[in-house]
C-alpha positions as CSV (number, residue, x, y, z in Angstrom):
1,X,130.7,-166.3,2.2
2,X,128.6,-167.4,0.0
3,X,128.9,-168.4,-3.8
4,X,132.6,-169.6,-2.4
5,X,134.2,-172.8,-3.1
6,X,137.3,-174.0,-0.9
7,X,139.8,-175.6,-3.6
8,X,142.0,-177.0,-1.0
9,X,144.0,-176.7,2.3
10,X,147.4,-176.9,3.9
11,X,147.3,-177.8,7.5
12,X,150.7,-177.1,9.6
13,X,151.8,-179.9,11.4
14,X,151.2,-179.3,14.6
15,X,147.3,-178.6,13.6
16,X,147.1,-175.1,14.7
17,X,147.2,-173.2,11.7
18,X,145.8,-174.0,7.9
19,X,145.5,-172.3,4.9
20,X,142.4,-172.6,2.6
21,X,143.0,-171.1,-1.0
22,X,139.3,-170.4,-2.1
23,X,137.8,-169.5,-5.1
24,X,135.8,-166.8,-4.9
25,X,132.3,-165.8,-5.9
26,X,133.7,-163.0,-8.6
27,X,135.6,-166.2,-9.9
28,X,139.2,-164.8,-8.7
29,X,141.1,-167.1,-6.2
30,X,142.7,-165.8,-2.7
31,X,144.0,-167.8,0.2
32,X,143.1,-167.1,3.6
33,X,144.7,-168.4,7.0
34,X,142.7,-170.6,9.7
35,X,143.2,-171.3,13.2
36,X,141.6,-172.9,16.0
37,X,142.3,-172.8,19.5
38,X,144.2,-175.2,21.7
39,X,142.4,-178.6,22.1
40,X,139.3,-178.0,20.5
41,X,138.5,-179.7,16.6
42,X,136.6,-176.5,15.6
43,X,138.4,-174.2,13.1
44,X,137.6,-170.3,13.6
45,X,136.6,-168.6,11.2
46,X,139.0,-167.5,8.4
47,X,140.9,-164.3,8.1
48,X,140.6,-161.8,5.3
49,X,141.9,-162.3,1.8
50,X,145.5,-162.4,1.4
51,X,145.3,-161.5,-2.0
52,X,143.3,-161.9,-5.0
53,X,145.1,-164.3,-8.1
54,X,143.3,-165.1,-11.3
55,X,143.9,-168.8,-10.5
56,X,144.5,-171.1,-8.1
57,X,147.9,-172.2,-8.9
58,X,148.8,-168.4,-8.3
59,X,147.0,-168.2,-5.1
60,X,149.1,-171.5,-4.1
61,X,152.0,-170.6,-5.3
62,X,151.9,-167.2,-3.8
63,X,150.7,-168.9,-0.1
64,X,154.0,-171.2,-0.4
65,X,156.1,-168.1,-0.9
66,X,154.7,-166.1,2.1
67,X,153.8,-168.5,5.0
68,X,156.6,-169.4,6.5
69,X,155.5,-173.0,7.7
70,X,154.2,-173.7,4.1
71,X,157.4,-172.7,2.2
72,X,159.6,-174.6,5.1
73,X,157.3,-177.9,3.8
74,X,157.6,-177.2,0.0
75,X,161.3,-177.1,0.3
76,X,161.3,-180.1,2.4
77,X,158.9,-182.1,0.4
């Protein structure tokens, strides 16, 4: 979308699935999940907001607490 800025991503291990938490062109931050399909390097193209946060250590924090491979690597880590 544009006027969007990615502020960083969690990839899951095995390299299916990412999260990108995004700043977005109103200046609120949301997360949105990524995949791509078996084999192939491409990411498709992300899902829909999960959410809109005022800042990106809310949009983080809240990804951590609802994706269940990204909380299981916060605890571990």
């Amino acid at each position: 979308m544009p006027n969007e800025h990615i502020l960083g991503n969690f990839e899951r291990s095995d390299g299916k699935e990412r999260i990108i938490v995004v700043r977005r062109s109103d200046g609120l931050t949301t997360y949105r999940k990524q995949s791509r399909s078996t084999g192939s390097d491409v990411w498709d193209a992300a899902g829909p907001d999960c959410g809109i946060y005022d800042d990106e250590g809310a949009a983080r924090a809240e990804a951590e607490a609802r994706v269940w491979w990204l909380a299981a690597a916060a605890s571990a880590g």
